[in-house]
Structure formats: C-alpha cells, structure tokens
PDB file of N, H, CA, C and O in Angstrom:
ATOM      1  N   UNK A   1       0.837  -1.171   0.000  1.00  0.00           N
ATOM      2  CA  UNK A   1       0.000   0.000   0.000  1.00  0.00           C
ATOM      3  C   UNK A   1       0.891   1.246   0.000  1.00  0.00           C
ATOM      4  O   UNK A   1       1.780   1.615   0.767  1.00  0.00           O
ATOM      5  N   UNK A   2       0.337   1.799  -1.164  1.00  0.00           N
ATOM      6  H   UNK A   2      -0.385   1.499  -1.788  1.00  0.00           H
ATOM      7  CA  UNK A   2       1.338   3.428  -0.700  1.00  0.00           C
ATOM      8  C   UNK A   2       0.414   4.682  -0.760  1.00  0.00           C
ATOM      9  O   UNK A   2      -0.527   4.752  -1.551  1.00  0.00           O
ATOM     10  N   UNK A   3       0.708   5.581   0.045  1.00  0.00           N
ATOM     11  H   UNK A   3       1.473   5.525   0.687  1.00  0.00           H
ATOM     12  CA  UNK A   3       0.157   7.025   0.525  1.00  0.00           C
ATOM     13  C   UNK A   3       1.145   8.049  -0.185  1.00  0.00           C
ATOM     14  O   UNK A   3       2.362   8.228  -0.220  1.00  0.00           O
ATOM     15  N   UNK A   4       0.029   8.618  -0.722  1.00  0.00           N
ATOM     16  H   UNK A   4      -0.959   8.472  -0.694  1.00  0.00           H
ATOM     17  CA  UNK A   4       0.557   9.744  -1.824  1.00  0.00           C
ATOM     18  C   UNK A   4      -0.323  11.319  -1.212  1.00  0.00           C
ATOM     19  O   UNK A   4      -1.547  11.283  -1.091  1.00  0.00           O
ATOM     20  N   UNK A   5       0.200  12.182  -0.985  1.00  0.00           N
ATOM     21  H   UNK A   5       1.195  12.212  -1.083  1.00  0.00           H
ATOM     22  CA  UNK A   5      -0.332  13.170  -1.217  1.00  0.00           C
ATOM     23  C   UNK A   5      -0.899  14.164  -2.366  1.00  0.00           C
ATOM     24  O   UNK A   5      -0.360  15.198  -2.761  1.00  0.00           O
ATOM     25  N   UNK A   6      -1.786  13.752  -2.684  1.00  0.00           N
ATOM     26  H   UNK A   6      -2.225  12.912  -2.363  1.00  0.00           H
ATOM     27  CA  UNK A   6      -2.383  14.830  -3.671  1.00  0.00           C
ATOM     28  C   UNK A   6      -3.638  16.189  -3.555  1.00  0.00           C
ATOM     29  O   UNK A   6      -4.618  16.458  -2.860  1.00  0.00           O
ATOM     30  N   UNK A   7      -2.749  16.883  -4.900  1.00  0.00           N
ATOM     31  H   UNK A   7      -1.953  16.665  -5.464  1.00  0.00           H
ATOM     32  CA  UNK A   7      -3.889  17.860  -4.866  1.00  0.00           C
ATOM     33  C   UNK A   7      -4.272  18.115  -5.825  1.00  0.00           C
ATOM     34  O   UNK A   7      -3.654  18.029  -6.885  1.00  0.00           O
ATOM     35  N   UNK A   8      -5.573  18.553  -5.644  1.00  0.00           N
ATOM     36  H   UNK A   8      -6.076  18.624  -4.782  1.00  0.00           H
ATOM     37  CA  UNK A   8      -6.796  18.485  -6.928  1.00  0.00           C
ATOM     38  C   UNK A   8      -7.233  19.672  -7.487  1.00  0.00           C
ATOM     39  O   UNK A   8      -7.311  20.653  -6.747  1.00  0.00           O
ATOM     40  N   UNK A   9      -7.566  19.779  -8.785  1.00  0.00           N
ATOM     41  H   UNK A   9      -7.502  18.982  -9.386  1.00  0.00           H
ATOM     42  CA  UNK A   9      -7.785  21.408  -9.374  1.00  0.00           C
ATOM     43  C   UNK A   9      -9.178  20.865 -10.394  1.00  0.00           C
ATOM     44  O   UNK A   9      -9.252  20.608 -11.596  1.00  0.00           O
ATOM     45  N   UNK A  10      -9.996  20.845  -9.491  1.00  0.00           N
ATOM     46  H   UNK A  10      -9.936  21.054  -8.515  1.00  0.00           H
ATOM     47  CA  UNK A  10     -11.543  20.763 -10.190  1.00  0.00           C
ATOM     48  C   UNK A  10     -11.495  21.618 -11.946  1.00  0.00           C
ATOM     49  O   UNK A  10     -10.556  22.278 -12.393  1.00  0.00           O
ATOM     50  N   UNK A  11     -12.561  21.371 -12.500  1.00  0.00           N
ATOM     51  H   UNK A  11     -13.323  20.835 -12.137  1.00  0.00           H
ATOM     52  CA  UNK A  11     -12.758  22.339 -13.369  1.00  0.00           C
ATOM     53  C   UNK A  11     -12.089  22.180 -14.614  1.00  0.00           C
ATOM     54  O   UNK A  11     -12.365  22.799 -15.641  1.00  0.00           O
ATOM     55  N   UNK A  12     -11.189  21.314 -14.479  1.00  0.00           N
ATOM     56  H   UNK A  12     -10.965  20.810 -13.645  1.00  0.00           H
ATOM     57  CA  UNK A  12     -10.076  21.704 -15.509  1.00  0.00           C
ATOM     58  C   UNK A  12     -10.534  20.616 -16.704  1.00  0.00           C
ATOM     59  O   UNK A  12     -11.135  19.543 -16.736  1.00  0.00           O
ATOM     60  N   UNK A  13      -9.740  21.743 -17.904  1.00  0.00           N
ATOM     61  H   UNK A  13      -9.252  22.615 -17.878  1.00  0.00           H
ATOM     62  CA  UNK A  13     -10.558  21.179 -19.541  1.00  0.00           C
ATOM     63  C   UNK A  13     -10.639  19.966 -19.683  1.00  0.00           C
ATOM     64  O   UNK A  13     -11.634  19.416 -20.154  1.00  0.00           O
ATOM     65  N   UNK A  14      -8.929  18.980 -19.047  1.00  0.00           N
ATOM     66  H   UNK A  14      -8.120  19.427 -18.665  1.00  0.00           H
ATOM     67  CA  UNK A  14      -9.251  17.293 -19.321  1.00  0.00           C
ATOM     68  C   UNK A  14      -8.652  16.765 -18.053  1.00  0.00           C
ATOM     69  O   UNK A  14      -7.990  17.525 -17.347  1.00  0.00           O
ATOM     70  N   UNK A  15      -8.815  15.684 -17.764  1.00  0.00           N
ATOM     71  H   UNK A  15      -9.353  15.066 -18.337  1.00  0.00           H
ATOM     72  CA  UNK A  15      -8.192  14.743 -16.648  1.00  0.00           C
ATOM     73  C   UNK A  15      -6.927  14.293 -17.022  1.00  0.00           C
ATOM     74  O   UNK A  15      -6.612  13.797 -18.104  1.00  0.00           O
ATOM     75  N   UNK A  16      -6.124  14.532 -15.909  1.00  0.00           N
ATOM     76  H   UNK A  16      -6.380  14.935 -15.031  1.00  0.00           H
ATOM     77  CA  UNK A  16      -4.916  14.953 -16.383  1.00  0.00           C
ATOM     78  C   UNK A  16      -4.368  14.245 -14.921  1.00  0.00           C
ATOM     79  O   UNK A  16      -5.062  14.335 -13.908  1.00  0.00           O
ATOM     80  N   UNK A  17      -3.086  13.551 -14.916  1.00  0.00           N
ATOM     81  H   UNK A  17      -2.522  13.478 -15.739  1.00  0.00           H
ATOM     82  CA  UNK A  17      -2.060  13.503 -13.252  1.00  0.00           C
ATOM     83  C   UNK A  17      -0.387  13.760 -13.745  1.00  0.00           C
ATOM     84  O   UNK A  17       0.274  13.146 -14.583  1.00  0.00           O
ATOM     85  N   UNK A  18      -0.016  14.910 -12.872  1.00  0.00           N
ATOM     86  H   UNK A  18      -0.553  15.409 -12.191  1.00  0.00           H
ATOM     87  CA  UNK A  18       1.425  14.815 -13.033  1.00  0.00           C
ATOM     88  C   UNK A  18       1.644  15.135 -11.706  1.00  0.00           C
ATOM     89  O   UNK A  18       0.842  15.452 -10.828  1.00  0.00           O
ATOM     90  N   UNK A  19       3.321  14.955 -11.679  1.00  0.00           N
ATOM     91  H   UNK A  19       3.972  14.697 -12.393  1.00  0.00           H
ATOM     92  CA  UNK A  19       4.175  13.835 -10.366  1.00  0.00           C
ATOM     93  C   UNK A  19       4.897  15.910 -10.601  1.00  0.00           C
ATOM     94  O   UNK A  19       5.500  16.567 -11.449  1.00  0.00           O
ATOM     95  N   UNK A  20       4.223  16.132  -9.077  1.00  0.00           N
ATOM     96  H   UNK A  20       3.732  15.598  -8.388  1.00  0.00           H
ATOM     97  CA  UNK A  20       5.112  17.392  -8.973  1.00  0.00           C
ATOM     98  C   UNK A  20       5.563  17.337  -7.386  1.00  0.00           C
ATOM     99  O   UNK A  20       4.846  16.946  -6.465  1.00  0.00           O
ATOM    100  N   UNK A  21       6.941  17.826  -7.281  1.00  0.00           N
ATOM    101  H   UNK A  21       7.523  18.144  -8.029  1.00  0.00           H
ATOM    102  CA  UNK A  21       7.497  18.248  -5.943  1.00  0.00           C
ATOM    103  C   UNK A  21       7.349  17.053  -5.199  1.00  0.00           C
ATOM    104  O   UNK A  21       7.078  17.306  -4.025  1.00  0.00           O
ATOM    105  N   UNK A  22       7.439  15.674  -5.485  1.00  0.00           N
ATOM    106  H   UNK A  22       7.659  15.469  -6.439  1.00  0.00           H
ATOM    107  CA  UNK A  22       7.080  14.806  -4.460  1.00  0.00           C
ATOM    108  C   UNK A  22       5.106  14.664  -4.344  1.00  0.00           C
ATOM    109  O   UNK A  22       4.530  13.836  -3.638  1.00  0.00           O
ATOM    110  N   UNK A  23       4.638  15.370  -4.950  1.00  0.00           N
ATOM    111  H   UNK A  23       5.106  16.042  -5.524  1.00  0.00           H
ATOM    112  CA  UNK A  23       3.095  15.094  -4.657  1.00  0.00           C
ATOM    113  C   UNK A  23       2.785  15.235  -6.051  1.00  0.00           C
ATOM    114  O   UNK A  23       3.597  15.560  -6.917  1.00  0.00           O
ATOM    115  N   UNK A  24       1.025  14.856  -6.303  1.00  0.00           N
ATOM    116  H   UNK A  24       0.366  14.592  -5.599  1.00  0.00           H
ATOM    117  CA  UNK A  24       1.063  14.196  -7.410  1.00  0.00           C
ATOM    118  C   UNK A  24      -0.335  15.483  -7.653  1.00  0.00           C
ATOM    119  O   UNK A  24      -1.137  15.845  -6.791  1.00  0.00           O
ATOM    120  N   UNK A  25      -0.282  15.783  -8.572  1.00  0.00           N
ATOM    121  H   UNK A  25       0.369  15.489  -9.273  1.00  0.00           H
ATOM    122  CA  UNK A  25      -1.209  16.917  -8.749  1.00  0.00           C
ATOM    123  C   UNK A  25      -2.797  16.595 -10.076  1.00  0.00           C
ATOM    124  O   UNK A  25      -2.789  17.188 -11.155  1.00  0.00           O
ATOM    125  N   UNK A  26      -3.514  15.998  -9.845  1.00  0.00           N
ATOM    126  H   UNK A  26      -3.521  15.517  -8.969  1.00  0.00           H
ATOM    127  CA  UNK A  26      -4.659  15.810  -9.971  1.00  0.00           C
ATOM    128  C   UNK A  26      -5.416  16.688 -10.942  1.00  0.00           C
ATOM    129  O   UNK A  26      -6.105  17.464 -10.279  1.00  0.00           O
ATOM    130  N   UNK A  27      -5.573  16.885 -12.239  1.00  0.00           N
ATOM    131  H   UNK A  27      -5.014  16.254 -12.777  1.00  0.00           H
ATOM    132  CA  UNK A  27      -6.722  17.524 -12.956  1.00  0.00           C
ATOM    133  C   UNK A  27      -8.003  16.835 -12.906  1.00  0.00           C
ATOM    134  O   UNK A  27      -7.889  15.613 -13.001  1.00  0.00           O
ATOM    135  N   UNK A  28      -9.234  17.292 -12.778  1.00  0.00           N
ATOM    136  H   UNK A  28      -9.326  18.285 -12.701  1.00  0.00           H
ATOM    137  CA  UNK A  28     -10.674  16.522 -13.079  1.00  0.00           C
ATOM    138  C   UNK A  28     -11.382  17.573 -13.919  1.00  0.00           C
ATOM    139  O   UNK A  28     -10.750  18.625 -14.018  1.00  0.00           O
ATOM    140  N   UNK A  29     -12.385  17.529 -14.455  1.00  0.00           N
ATOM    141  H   UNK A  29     -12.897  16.674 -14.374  1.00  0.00           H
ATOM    142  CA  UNK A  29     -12.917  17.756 -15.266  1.00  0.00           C
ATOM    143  C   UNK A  29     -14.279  18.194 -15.026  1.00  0.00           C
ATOM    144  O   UNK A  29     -15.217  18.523 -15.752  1.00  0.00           O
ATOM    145  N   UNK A  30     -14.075  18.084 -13.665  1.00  0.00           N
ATOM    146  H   UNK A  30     -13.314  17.817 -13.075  1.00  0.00           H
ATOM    147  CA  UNK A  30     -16.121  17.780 -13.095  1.00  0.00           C
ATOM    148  C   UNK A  30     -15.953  18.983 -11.901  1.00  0.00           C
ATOM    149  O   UNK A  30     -14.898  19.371 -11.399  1.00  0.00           O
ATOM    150  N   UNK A  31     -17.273  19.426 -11.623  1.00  0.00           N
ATOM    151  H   UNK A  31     -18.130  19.111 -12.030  1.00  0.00           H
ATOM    152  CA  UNK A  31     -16.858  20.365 -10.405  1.00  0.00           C
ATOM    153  C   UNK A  31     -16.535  20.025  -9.240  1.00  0.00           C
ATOM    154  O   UNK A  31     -16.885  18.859  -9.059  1.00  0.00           O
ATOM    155  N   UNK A  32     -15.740  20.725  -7.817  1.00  0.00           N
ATOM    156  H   UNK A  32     -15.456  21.673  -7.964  1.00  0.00           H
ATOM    157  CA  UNK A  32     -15.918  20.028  -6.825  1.00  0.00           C
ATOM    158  C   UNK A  32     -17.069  20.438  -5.856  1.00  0.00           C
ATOM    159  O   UNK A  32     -17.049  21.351  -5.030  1.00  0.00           O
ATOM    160  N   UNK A  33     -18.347  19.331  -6.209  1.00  0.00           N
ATOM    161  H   UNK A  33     -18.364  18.590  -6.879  1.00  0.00           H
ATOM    162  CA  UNK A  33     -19.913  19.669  -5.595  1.00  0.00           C
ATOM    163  C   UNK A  33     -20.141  18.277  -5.980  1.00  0.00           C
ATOM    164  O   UNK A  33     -19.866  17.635  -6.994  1.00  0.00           O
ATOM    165  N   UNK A  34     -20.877  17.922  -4.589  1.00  0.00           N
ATOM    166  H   UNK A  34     -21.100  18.443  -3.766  1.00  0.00           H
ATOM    167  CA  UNK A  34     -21.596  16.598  -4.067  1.00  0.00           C
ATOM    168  C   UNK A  34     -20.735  15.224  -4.239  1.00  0.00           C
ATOM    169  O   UNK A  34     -21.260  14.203  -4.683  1.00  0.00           O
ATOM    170  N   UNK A  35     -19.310  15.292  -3.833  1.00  0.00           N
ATOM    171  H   UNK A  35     -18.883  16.121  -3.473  1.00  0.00           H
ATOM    172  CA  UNK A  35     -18.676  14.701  -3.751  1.00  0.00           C
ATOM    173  C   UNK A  35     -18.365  14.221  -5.687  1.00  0.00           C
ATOM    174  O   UNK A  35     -18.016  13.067  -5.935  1.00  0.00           O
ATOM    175  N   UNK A  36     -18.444  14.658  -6.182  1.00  0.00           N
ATOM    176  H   UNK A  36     -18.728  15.596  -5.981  1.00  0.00           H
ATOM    177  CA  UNK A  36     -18.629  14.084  -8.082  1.00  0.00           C
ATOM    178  C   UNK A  36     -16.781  14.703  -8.263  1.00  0.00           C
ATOM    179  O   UNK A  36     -16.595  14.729  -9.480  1.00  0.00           O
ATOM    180  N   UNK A  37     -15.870  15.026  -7.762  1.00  0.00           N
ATOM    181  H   UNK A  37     -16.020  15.006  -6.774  1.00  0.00           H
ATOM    182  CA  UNK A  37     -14.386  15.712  -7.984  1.00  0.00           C
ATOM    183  C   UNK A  37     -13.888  14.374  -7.124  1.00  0.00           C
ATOM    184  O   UNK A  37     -12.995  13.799  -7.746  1.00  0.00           O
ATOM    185  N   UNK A  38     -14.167  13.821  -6.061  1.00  0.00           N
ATOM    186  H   UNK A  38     -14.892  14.288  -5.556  1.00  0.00           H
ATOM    187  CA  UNK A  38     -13.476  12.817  -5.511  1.00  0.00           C
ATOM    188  C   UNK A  38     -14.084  11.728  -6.147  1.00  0.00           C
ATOM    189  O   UNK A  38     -13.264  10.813  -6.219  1.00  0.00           O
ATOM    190  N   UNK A  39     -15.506  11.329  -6.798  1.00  0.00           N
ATOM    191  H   UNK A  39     -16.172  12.072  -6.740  1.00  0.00           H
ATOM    192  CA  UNK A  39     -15.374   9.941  -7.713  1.00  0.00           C
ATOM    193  C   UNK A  39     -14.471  10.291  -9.336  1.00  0.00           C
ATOM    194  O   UNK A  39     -13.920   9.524 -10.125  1.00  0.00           O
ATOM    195  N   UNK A  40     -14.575  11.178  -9.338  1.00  0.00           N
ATOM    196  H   UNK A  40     -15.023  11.802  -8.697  1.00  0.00           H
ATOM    197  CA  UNK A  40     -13.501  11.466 -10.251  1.00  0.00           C
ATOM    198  C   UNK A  40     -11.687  11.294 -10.109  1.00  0.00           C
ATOM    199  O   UNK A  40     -10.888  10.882 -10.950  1.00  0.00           O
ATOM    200  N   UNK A  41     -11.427  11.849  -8.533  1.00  0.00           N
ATOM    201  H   UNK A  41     -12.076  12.184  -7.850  1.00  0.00           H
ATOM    202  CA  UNK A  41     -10.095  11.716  -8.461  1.00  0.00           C
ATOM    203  C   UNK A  41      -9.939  10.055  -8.019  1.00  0.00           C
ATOM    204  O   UNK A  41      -8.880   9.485  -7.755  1.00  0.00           O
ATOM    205  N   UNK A  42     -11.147   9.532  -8.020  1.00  0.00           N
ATOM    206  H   UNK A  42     -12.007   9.995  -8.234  1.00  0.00           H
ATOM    207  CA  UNK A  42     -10.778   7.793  -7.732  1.00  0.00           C
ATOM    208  C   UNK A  42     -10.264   7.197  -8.871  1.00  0.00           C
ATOM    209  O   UNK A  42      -9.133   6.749  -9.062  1.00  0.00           O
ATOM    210  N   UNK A  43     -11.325   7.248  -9.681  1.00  0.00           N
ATOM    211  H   UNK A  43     -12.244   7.612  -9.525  1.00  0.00           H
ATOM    212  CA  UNK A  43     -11.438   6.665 -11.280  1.00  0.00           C
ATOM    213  C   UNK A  43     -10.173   6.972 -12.080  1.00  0.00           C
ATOM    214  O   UNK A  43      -9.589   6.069 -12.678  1.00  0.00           O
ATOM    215  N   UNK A  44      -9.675   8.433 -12.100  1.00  0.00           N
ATOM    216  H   UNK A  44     -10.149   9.167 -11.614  1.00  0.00           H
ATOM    217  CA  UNK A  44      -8.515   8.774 -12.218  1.00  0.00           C
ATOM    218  C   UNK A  44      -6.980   8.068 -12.068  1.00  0.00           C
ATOM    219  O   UNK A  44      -6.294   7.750 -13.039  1.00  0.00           O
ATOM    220  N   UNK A  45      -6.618   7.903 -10.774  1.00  0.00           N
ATOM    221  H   UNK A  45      -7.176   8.162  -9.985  1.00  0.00           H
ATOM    222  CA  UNK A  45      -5.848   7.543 -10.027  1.00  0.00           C
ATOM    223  C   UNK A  45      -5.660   5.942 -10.090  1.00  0.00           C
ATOM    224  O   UNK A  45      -4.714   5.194  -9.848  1.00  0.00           O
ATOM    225  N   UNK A  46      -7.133   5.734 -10.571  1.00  0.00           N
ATOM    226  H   UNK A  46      -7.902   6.343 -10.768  1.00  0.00           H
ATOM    227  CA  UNK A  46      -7.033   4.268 -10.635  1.00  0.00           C
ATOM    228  C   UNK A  46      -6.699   3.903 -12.277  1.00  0.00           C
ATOM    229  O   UNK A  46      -6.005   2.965 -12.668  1.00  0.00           O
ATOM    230  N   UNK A  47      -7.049   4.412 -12.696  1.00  0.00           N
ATOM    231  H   UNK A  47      -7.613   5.174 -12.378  1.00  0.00           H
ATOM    232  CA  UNK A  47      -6.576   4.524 -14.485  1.00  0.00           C
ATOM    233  C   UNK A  47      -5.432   4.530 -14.258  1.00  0.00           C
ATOM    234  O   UNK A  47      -4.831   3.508 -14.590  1.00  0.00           O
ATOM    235  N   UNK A  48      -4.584   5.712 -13.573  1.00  0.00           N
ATOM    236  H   UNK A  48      -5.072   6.542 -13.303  1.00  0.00           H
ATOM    237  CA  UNK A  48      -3.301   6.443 -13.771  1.00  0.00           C
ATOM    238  C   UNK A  48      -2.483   5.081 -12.785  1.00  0.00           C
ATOM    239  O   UNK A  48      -1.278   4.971 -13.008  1.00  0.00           O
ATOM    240  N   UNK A  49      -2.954   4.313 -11.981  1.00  0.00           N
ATOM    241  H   UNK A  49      -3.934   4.401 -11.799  1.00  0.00           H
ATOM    242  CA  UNK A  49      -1.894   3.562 -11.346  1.00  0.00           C
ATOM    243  C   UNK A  49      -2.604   1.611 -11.887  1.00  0.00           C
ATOM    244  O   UNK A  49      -2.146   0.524 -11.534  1.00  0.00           O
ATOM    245  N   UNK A  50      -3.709   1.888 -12.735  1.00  0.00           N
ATOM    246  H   UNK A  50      -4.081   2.771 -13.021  1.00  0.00           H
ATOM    247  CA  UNK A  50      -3.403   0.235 -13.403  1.00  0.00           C
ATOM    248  C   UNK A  50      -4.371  -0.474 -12.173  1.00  0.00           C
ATOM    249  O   UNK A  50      -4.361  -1.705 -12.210  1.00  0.00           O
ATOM    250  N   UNK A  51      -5.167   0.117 -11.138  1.00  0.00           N
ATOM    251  H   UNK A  51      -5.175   1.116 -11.109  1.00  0.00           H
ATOM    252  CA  UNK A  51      -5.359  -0.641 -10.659  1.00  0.00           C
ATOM    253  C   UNK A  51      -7.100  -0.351 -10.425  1.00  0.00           C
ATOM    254  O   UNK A  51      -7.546   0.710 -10.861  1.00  0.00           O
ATOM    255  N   UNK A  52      -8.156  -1.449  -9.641  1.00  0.00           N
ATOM    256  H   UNK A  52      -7.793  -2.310  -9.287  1.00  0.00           H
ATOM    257  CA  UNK A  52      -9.144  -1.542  -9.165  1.00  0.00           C
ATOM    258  C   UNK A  52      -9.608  -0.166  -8.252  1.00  0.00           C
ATOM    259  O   UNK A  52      -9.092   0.156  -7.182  1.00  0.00           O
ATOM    260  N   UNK A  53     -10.566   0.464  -8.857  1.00  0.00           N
ATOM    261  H   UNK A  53     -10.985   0.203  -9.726  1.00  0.00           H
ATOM    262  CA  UNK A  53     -11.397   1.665  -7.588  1.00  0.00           C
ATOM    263  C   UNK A  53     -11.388   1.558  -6.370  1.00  0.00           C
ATOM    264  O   UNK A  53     -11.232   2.414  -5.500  1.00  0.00           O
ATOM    265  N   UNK A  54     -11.618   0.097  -6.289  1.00  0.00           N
ATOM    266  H   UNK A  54     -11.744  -0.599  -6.997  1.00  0.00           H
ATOM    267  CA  UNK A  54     -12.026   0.041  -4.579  1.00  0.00           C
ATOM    268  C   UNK A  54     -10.523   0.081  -4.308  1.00  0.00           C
ATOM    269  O   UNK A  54     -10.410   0.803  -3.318  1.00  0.00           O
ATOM    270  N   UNK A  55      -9.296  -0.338  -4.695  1.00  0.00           N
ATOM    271  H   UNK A  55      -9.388  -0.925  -5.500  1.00  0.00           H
ATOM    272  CA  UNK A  55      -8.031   0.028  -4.123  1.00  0.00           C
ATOM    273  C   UNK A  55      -7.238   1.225  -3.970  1.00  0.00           C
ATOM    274  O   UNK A  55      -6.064   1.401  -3.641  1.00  0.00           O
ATOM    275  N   UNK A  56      -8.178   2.003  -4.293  1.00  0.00           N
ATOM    276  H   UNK A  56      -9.131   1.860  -4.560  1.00  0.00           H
ATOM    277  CA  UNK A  56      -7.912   3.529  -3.677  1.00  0.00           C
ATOM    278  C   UNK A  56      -8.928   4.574  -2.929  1.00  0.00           C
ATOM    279  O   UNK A  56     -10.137   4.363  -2.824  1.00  0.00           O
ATOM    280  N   UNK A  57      -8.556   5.215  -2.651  1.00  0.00           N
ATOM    281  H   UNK A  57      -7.575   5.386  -2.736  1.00  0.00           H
ATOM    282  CA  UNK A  57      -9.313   5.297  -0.641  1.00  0.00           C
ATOM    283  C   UNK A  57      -8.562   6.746  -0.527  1.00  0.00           C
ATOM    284  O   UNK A  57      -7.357   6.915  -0.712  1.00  0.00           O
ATOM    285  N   UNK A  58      -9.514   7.759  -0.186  1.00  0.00           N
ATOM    286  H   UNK A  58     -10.493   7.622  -0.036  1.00  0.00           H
ATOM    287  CA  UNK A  58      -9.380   9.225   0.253  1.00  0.00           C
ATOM    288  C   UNK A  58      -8.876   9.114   2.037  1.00  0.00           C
ATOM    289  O   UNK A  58      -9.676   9.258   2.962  1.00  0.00           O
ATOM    290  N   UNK A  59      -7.951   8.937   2.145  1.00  0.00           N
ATOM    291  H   UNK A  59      -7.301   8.820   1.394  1.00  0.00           H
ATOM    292  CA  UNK A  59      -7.662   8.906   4.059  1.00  0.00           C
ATOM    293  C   UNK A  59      -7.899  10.031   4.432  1.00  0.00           C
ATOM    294  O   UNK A  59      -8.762  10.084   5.309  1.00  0.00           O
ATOM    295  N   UNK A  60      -7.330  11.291   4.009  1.00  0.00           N
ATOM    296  H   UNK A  60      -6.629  11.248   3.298  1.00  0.00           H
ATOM    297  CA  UNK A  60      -8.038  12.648   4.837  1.00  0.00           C
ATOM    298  C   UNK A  60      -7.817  13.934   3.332  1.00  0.00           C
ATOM    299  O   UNK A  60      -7.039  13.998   2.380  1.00  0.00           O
ATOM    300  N   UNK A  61      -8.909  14.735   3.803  1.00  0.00           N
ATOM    301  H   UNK A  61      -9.542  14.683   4.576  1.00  0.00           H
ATOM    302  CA  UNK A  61      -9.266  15.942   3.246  1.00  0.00           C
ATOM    303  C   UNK A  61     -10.025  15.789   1.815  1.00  0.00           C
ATOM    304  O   UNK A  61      -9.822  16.175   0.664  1.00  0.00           O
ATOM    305  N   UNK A  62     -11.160  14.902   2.603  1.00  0.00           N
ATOM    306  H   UNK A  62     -11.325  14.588   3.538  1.00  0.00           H
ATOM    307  CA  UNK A  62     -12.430  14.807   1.599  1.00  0.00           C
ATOM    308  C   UNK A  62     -12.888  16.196   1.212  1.00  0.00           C
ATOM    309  O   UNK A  62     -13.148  16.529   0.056  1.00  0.00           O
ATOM    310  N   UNK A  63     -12.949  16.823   2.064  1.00  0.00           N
ATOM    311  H   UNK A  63     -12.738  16.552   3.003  1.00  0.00           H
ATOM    312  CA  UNK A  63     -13.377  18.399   1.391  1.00  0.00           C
ATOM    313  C   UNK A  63     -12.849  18.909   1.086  1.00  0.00           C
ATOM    314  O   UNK A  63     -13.447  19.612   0.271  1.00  0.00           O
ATOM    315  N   UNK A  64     -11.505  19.259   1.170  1.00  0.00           N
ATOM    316  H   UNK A  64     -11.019  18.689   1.832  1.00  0.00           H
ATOM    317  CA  UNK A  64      -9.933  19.676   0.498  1.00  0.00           C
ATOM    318  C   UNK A  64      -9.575  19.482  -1.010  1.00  0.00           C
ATOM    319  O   UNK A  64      -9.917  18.572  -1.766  1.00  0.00           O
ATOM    320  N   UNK A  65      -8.669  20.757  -1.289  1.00  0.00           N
ATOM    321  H   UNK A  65      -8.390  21.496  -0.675  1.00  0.00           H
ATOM    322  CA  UNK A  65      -8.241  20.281  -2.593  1.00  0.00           C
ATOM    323  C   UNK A  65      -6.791  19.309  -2.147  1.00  0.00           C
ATOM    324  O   UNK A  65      -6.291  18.496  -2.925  1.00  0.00           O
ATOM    325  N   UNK A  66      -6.349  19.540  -0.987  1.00  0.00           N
ATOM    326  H   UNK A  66      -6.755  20.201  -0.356  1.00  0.00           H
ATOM    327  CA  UNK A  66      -4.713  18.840  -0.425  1.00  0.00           C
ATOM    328  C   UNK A  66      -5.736  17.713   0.087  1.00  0.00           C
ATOM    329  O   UNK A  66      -6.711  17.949   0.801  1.00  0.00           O
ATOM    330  N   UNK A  67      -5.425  16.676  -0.307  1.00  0.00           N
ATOM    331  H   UNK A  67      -4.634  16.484  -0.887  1.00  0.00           H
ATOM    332  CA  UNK A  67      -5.795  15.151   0.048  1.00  0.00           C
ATOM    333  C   UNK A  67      -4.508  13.862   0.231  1.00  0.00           C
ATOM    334  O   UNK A  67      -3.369  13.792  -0.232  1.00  0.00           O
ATOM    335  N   UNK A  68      -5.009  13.281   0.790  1.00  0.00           N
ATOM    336  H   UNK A  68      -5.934  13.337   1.166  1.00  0.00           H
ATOM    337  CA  UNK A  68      -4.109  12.140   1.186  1.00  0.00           C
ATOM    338  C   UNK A  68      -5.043  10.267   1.108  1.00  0.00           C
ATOM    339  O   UNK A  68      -5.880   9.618   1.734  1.00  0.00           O
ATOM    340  N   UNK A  69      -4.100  10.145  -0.175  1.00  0.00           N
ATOM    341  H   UNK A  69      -3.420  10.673  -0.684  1.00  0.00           H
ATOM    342  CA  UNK A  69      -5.022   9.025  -0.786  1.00  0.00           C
ATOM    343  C   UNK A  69      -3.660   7.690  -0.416  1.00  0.00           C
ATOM    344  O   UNK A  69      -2.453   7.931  -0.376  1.00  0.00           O
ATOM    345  N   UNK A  70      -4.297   6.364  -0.194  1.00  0.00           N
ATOM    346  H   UNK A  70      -5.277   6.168  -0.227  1.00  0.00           H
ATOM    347  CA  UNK A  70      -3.926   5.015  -0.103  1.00  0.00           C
ATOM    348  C   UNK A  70      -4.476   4.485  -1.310  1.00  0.00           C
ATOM    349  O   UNK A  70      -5.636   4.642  -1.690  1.00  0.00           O
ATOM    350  N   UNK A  71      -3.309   3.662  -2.059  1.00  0.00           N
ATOM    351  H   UNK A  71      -2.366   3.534  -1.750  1.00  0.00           H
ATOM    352  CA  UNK A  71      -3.657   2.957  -3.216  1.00  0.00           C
ATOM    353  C   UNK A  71      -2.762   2.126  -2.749  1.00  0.00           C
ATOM    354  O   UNK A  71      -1.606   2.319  -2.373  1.00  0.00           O
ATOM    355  N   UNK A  72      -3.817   0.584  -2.845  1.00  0.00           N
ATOM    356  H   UNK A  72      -4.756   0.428  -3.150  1.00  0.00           H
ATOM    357  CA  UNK A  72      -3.437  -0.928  -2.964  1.00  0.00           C
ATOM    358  C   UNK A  72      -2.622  -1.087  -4.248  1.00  0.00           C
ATOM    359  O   UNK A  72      -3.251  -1.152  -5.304  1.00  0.00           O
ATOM    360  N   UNK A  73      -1.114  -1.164  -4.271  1.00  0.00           N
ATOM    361  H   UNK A  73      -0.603  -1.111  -3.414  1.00  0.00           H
ATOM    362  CA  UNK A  73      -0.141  -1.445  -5.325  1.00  0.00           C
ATOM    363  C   UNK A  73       0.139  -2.766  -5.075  1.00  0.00           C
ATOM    364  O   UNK A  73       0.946  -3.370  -5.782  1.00  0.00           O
TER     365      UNK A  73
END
C-alpha cells in the first residue's frame, strides 16, 4: 500500500495527473460539488496507477483540494 499526497484542481478542460514536488497533482474535469471531484479523483488515479477503484481510498481531506489518498499497489 502506498500514501501519496495529492492535490486536486476541479474544473479543468481534461483529466490529467502529473508527479510534482514529491506530490502528485490531480486535474478533473467535473466540479468540486456533491462529492462528483473525488469519484472522479478515484477513477482517475485508478486509471493512472493500473489498478481496481475500490483500491484507492481518500484517508483525509475529503473536502480539500490537499488530500491524502492510499492505493493498494
């Protein structure tokens, strides 16, 4: 399991992940309202690391754009 810090920039034209400063910086495409930016940064993340949805998991700052996600590698 590894813990990545990321941060997320709602709004943006396409879904997008690049590896900045040690943290991993998150484009979505969708707004952040009614949780629809974090099923996005799942689906994402899970594309971007090859693996199953349910193996990635928001640990803190569900309401945050600075989040701290666990992905089953």
């Amino acid at each position: 399991m590894k813990t990545f810090k990321v941060k997320v920039i709602p709004n943006a034209k396409k879904n997008e992940v690049i590896m900045e400063e040690g943290k991993l910086k998150v484009y979505v495409n969708v707004p952040a309202k009614d949780g629809k930016a974090n099923r996005a940064l799942i689906d994402i993340l899970a594309d971007f690391f090859n693996v199953k949805k349910r193996d990635v998991k928001i640990v803190s700052g569900e309401k945050s754009r600075e989040k701290i996600v666990q992905i089953e590698i």
